[in-house]
PLY file of the C-alpha trace (Angstrom):
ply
format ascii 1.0
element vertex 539
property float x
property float y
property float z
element edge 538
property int vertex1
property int vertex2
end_header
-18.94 77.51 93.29
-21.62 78.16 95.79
-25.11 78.73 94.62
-26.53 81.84 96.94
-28.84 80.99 99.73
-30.54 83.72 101.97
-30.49 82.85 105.88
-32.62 83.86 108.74
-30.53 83.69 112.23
-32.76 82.37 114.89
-30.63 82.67 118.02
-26.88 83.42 119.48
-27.31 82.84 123.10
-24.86 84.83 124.95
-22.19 85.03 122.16
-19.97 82.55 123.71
-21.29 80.11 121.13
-23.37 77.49 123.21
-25.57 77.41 120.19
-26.31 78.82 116.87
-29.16 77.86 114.20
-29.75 78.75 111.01
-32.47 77.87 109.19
-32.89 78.36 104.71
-35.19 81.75 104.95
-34.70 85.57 104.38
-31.40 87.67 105.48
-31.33 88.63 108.62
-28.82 90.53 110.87
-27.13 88.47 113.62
-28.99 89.88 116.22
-32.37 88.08 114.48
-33.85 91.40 112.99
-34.90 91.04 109.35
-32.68 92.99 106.79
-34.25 95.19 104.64
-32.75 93.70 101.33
-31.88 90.02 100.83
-28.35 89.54 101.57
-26.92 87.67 98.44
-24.11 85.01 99.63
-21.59 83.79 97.06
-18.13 83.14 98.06
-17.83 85.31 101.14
-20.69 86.92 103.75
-19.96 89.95 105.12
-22.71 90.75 108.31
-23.31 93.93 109.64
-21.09 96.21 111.45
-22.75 95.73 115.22
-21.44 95.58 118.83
-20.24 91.94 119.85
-17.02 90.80 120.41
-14.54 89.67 117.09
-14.50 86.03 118.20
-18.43 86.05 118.32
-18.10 87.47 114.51
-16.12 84.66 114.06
-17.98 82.18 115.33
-21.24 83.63 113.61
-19.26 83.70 109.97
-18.34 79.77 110.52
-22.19 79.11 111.25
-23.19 80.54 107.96
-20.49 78.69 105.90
-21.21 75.06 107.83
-25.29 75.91 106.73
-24.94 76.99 103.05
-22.71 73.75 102.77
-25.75 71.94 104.43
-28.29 73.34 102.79
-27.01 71.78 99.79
-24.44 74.18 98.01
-23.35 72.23 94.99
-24.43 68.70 93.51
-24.39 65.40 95.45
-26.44 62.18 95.89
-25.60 61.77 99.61
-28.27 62.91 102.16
-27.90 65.57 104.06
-27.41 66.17 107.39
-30.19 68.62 108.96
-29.30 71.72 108.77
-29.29 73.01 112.73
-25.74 73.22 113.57
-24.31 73.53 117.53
-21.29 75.09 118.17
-20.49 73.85 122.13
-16.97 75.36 123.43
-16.08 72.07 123.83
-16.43 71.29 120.01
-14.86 74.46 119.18
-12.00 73.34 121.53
-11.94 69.83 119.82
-10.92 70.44 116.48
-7.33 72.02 117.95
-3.92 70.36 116.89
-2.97 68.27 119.51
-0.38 65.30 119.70
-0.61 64.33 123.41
-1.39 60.43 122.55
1.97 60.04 121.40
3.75 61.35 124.50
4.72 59.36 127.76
2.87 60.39 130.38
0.27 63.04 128.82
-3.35 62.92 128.32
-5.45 64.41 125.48
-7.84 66.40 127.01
-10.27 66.60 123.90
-14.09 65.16 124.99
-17.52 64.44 123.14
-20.83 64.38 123.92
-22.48 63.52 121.33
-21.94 62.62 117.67
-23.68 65.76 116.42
-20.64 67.40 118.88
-17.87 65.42 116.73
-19.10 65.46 114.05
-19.08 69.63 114.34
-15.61 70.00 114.96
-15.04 67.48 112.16
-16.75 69.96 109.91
-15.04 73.10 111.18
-11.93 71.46 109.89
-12.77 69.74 106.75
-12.59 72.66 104.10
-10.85 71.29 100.91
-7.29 72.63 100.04
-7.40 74.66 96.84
-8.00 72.86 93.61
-9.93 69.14 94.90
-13.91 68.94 94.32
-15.65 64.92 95.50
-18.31 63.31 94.80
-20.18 60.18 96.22
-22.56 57.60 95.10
-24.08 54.20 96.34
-25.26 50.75 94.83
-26.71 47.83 95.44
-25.43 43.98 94.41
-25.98 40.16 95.09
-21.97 38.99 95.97
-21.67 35.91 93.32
-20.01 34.19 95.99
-22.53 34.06 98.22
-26.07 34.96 96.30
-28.00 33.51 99.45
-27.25 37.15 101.35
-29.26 39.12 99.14
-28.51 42.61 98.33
-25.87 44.44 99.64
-24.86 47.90 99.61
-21.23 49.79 98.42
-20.38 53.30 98.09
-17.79 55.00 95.51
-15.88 58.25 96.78
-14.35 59.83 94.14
-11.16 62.58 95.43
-10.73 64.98 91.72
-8.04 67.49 91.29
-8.72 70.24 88.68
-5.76 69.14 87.09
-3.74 66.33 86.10
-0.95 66.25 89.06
2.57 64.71 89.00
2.78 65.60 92.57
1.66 62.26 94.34
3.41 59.57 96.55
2.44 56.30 98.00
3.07 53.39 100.44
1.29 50.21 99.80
0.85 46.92 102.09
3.32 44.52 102.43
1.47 41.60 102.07
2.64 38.77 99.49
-1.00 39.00 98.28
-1.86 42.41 97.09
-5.05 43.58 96.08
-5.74 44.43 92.41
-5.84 48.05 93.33
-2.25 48.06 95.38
-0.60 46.09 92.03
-2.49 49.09 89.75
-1.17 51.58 92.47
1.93 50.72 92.19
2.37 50.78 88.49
1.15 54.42 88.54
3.89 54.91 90.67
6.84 53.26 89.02
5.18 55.13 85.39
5.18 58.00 87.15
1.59 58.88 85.77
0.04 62.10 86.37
-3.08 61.49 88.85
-5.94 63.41 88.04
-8.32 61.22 90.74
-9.01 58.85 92.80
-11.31 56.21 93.47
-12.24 54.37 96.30
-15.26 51.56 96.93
-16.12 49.82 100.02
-17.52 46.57 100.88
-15.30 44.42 98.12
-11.34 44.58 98.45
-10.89 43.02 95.25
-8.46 40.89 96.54
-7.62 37.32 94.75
-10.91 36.88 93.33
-11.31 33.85 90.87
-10.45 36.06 87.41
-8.14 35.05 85.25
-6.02 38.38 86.48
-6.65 38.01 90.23
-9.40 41.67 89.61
-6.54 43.62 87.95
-9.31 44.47 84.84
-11.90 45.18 86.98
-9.93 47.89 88.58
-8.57 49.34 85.51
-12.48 49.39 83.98
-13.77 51.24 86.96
-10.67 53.75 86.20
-11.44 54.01 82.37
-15.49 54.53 83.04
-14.79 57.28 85.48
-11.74 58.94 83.25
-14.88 58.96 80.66
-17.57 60.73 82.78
-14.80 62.86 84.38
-13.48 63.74 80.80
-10.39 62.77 82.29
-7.17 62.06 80.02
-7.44 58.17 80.36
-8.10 55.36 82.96
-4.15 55.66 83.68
-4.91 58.91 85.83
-6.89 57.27 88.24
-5.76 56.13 91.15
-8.38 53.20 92.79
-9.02 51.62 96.66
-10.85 48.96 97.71
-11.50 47.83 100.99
-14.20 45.38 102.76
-14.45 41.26 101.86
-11.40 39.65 100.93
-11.88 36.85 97.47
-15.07 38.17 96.01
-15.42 39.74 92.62
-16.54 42.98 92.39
-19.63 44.09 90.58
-18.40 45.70 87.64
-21.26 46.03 85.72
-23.18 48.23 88.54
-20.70 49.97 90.41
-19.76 51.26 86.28
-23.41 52.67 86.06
-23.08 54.12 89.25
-20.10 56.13 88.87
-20.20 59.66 89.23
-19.96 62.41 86.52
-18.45 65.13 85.95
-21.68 67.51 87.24
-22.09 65.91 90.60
-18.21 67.13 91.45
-18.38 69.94 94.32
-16.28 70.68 97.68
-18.40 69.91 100.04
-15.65 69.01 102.64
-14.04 66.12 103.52
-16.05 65.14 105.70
-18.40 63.46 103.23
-15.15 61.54 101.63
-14.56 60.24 105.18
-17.76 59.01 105.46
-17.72 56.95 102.34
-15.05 54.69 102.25
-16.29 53.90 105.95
-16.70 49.94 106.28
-17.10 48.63 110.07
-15.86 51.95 111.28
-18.30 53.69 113.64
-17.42 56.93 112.83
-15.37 58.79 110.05
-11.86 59.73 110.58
-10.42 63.55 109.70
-7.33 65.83 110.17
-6.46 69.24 108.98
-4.09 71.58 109.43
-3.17 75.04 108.12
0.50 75.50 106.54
2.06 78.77 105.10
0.76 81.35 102.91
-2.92 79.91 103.13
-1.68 75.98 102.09
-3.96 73.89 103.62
-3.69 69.77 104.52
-6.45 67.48 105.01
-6.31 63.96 105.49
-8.74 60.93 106.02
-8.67 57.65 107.15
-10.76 54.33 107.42
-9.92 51.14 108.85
-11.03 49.50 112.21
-9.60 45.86 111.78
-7.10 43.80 110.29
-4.89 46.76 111.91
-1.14 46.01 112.11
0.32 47.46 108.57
3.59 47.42 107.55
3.32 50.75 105.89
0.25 52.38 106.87
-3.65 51.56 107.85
-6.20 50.20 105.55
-6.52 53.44 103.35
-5.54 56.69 104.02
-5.82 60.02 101.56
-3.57 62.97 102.27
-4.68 66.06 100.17
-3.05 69.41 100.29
-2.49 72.46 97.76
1.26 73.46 99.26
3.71 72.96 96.16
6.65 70.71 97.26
9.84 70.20 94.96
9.78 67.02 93.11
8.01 62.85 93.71
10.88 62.09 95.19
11.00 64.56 97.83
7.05 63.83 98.96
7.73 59.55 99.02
10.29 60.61 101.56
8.75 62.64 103.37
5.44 60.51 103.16
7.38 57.39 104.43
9.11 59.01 107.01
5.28 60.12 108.73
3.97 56.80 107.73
6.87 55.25 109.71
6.29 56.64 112.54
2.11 57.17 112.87
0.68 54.21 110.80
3.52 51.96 111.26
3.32 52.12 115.21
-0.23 51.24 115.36
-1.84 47.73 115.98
-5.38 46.93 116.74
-5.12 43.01 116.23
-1.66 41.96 114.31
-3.41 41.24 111.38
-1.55 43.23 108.09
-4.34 43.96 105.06
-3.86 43.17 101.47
-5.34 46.87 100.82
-3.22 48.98 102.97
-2.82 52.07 100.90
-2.00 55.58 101.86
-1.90 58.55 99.12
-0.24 61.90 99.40
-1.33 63.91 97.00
-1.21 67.87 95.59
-2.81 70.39 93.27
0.33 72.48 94.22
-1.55 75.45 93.82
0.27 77.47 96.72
3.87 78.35 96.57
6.14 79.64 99.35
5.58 76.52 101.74
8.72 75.14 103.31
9.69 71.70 103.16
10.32 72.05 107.04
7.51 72.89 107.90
5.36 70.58 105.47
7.30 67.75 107.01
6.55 68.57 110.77
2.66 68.51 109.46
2.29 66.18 107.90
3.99 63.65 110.62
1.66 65.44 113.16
-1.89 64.98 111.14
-0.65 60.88 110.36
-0.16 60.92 113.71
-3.49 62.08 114.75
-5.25 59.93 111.90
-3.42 57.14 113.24
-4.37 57.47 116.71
-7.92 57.93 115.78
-8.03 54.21 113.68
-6.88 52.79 117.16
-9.59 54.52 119.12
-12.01 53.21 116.55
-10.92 50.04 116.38
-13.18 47.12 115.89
-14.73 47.03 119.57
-12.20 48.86 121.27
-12.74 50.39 124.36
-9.19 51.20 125.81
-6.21 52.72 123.69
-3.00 51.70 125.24
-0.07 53.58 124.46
3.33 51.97 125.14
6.53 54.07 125.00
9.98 52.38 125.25
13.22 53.77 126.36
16.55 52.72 126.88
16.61 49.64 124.05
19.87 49.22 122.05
17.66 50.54 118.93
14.85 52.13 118.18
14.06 48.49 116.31
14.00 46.63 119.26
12.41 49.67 121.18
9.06 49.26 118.40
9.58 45.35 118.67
8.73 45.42 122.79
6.14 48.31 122.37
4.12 45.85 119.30
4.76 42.56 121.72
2.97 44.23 124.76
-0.16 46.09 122.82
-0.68 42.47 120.45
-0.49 40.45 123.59
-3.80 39.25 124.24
-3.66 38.22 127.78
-2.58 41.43 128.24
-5.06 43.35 125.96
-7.87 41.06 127.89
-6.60 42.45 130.84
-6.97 46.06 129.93
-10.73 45.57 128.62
-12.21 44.24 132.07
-10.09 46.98 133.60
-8.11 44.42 135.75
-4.31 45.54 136.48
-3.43 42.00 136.21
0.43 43.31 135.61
2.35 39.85 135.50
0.88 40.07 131.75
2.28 42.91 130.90
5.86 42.05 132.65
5.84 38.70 130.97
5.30 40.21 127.43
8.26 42.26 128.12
10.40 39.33 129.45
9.18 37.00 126.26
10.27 40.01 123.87
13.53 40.08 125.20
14.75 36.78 125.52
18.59 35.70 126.23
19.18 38.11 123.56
17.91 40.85 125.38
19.27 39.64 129.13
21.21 43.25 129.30
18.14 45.31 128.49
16.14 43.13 131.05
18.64 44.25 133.98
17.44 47.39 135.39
14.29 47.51 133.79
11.48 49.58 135.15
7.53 49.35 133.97
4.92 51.39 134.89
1.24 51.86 134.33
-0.53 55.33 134.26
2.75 56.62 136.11
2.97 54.45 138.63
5.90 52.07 139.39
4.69 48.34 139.12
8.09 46.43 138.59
11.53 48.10 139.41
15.00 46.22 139.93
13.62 42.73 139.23
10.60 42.80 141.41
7.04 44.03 141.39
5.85 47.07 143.54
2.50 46.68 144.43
-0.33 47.27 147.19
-3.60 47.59 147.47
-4.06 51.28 147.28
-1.92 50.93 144.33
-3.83 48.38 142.53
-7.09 50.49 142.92
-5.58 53.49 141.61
-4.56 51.10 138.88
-8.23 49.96 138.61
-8.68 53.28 138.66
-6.42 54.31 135.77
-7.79 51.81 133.68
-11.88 53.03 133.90
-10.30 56.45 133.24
-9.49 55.55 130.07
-12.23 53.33 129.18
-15.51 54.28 126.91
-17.82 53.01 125.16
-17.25 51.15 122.06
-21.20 50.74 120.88
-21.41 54.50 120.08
-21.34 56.16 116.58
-18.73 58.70 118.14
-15.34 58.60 120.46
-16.69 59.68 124.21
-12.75 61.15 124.63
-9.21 60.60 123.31
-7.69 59.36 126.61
-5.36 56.38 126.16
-3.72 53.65 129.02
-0.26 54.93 129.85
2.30 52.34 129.68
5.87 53.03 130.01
8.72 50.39 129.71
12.33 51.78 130.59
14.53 49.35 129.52
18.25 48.83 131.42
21.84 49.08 129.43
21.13 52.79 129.01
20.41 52.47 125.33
19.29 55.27 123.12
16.62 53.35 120.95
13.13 54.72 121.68
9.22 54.17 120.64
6.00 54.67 120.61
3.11 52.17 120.06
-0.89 52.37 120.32
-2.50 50.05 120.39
-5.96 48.77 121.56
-7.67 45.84 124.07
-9.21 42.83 123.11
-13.11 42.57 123.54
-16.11 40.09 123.12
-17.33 42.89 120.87
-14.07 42.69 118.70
-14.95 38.57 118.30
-18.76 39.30 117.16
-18.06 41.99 114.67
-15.34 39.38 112.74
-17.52 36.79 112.99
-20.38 38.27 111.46
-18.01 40.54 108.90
-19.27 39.70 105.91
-23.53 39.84 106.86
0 1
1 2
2 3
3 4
4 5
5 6
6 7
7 8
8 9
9 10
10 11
11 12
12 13
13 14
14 15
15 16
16 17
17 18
18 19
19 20
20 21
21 22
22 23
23 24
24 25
25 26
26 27
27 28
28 29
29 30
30 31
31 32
32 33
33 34
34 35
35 36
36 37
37 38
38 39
39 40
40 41
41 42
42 43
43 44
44 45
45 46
46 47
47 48
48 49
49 50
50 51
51 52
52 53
53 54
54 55
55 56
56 57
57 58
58 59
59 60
60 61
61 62
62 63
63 64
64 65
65 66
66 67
67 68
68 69
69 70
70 71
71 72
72 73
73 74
74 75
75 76
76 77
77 78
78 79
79 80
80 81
81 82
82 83
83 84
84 85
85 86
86 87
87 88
88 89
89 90
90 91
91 92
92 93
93 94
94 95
95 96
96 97
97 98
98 99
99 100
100 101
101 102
102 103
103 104
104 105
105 106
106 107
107 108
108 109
109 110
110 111
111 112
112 113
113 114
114 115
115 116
116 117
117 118
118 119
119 120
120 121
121 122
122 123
123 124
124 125
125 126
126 127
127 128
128 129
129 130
130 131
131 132
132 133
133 134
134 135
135 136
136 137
137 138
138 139
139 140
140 141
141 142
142 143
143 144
144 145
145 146
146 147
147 148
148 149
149 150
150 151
151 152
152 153
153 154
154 155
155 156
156 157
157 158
158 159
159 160
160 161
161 162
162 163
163 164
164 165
165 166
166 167
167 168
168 169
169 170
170 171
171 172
172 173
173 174
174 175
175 176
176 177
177 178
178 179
179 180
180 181
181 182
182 183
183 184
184 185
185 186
186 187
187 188
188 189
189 190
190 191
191 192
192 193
193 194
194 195
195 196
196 197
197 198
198 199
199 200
200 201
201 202
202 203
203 204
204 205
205 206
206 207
207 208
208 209
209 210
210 211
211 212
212 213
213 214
214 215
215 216
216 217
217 218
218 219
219 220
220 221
221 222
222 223
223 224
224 225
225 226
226 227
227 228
228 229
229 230
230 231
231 232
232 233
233 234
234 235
235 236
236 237
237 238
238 239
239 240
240 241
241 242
242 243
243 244
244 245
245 246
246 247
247 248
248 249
249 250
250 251
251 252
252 253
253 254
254 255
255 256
256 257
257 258
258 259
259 260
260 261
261 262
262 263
263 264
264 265
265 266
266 267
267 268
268 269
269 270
270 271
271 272
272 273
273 274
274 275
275 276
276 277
277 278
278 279
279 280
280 281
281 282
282 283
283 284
284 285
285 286
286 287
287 288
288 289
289 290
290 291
291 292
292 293
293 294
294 295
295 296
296 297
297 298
298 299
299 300
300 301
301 302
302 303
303 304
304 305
305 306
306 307
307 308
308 309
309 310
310 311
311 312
312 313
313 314
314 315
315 316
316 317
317 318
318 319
319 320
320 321
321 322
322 323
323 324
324 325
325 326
326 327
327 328
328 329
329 330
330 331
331 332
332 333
333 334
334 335
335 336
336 337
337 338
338 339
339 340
340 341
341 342
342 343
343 344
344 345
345 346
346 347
347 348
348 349
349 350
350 351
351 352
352 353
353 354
354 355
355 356
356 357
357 358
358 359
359 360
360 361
361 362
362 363
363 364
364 365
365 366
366 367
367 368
368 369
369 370
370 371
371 372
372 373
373 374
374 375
375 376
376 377
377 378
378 379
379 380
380 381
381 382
382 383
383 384
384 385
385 386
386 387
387 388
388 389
389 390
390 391
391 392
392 393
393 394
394 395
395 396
396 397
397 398
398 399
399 400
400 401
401 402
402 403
403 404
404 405
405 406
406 407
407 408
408 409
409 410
410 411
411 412
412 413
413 414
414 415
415 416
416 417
417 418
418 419
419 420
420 421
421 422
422 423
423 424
424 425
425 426
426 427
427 428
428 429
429 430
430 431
431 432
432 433
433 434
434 435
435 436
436 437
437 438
438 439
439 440
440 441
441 442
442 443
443 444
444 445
445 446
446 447
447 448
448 449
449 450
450 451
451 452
452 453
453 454
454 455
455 456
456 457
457 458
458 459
459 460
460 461
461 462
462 463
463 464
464 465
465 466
466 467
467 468
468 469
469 470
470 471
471 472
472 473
473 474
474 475
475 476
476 477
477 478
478 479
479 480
480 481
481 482
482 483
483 484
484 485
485 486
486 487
487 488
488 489
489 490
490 491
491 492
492 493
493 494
494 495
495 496
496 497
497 498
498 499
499 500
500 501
501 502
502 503
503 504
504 505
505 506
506 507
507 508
508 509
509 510
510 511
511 512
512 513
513 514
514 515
515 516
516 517
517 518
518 519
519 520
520 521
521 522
522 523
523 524
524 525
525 526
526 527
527 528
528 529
529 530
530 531
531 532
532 533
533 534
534 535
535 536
536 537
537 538
């Protein structure tokens, strides 16, 4: 429910959207006379009837959504961002479906300039589907473990439905040592408990900690407090995440008092949810996409190390309002995205004891096929994936490996993981040196005696070109700087708060034996920034 607001329009360049600003004033018509009459804004704003072109109309309606969401439509304790919005074609451009990471040979051609630039077309895409409000809060707290750092900060997302929903699936880490929130997760799962919310906190995974449960209470208390100041059902409808250090305990007592209520819920977008359950990530992590009859589905992601899961990344919240047929039918079509976005991913080899991903649905809209609910959602877990890689703790190249020809698609994901976890390798890539014996003997190691048919005929290649064919390596000096050159293409720079471009190192392996197993892997390079951010994790 949006409070009204009265806007004054200060500019629209040329009407090709270079830049828009709106500013918390007096009505005004879009061509920056003042209107006669306030014009009230509720749900909808309806402008003038004047000569410009439908798309500029367009473009001029998003404006005034994006700044009565700024402005502060609804309750919430985090600070907003000013309320000046650009709208750069490129932006407008950026927030487009697009899935050319994932395949051999093709660039995405999607570029940034700035972080107010992403962050733009994050919010032209972040709209909730029908029936989800959030809410967001911070805290401070001195770790018990280690009282000498002082105070340190968390943040609780909350994700609410209107409703209590049976529709909700799952896949959970892997790891022999779960965190207290996976073993809780699960249980919900196996109960088949209605979930009514979720609830995610940063900072502390509640992994292991010293209590005589291993943080299994702690969990559930969170989940009770918040069923209270939700005037939810019970705790058992809450869903809760963790992510950040591994062993400590988690404040209890002040991340309880902190907890939001049941007045600071509003749809703000999910941007702000992305946001929160950031830890080391530099920037947040978003997907949408539009299904039938109005069904929308947004998704959002954090996690920039400890990135090799075994069922998807650290944590990762799927929301939609399309009504699909039963539990059973979303974990299969949940695992079947997972396995082939999240599960194809590595940044450093290391599996979580948090990984968590959550499909859930108010199932508000009707009329959505199950066809077309799986091709999106594989698509956006794709695109989520891809953008944990490129965010990866101090990455600055994203190689993609795609393998043909193995004798399954198992081995096919086994050679693409060997080559982007190879460090030599992934050292390589970062100092943009085509130092290709690395990447040959990763192959060669993968394979083994076991793989001797596979090796015979094999053919590698590196942004297209042809560096090892028929047992040998084909290489010259104009090839190795175009190589070089490859390699800088796909570079950027892994200090700022936003991704410069979505380019990726193209690395094809064609294996011999004509098999029909196939993958694809991302996966990132291995820099000195990577080694200072995990050795100063915890401060």
């Amino acid at each position: 429910k949006l409070r009204p607001f009265q806007f004054k329009v200060d500019r629209i360049d040329d009407m090709k959207g270079t830049m828009i600003t709106f500013h918390p004033a007096v009505a005004a018509s879009p061509t920056g006379a003042l209107a006669s009459a306030p014009l009230r804004v509720t749900r909808e704003v309806e402008l003038p009837r004047i000569a410009f072109s439908r798309t500029a109309q367009h473009v001029a309606l998003g404006a005034v959504a994006l700044a009565i969401r700024s402005a502060g439509a609804g309750r919430s304790r985090r600070s907003r961002r000013p309320v000046v919005k650009s709208f750069p074609r490129r932006a407008r451009h950026a927030c487009r479906a697009s899935g050319e990471e994932w395949v051999a040979g093709k660039q995405d051609d999607r570029e940034f300039q700035s972080e107010e630039e992403y962050l733009n077309s994050l919010e032209l895409q972040d709209a909730l589907p029908g029936g989800f409000r959030l809410a967001s809060s911070s805290l401070k707290f001195i770790p018990q473990e280690a009282q000498e750092m002082g105070e340190l900060p968390m943040k609780l997302t909350v994700i609410c439905l209107d409703e209590a929903s049976e529709q909700v699936a799952a896949t959970f880490t892997q790891n022999a040592f779960p965190g207290a929130p996976v073993k809780l997760g699960r249980q919900r799962l196996r109960e088949k408990e209605k979930i009514q919310a979720l609830v995610v906190n940063n900072k502390i995974s509640n992994v292991s900690p010293p209590d005589e449960d291993g943080g299994v209470k702690a969990s559930q208390r969170i989940c009770d407090e918040l069923a209270k100041n939700l005037q939810l059902p019970s705790g058992k409808c809450v869903l809760p995440s963790s992510t950040g250090v591994i062993g400590w305990r988690l404040p209890v007592d002040e991340m309880v008092d902190a907890l939001p209520h049941l007045e600071d819920l509003s749809a703000p977008g999910a941007l702000e949810a992305a946001t929160g359950i950031m830890t080391t990530d530099r920037y947040p992590k978003l997907a949408a996409r539009e299904l039938e009859n109005g069904a929308r589905l947004v998704g959002i992601a954090k996690g920039a190390g400890m990135i090799e899961p075994n069922m998807a990344t650290m944590l990762c919240f799927l929301m939609t309002d399309a009504k699909l047929e039963s539990r059973d039918e979303m974990q299969e079509v949940l695992s079947e995205a997972v396995s082939e976005s999240f599960n194809a991913i590595s940044v450093d080899g290391d599996e979580s004891t948090s990984d968590s991903t959550v499909l859930i649905s108010s199932g508000r809209v009707s009329g959505v096929s199950p066809d077309t609910f799986r091709g999106a959602l594989r698509g956006l877990c794709r695109d989520l994936a891809a953008q944990v890689v490129r965010n990866g703790e101090g990455t600055r190249h994203v190689i993609r490996v795609a393998v043909t020809g193995a004798e399954d698609d198992r081995m096919a994901m086994k050679v693409g993981k060997a080559v982007v976890n190879g460090p030599l390798f992934k050292s390589a890539v970062a100092g943009n040196d085509p130092n290709v014996g690395r990447l040959i003997g990763k192959v060669g190691q993968t394979l083994g005696a076991s793989g001797a048919a596979m090796a015979e005929g094999c053919v590698c290649k590196i942004g297209g070109e042809t560096i090892f064919e028929d047992g040998q390596f084909r290489l010259d000096t104009e090839k190795e700087r175009r190589l070089s050159g490859h390699l800088k293409f796909a570079a950027a720079n892994c200090d700022l708060p936003y991704p410069e471009h979505r380019r990726v190192v193209d690395v094809e392996v064609i294996l011999g034996g004509g098999g029909s197993g196939s993958a694809v892997v991302l996966g990132s390079d291995l820099t000195t920034e990577y080694v200072k951010i995990n050795a100063d994790y915890r401060s």
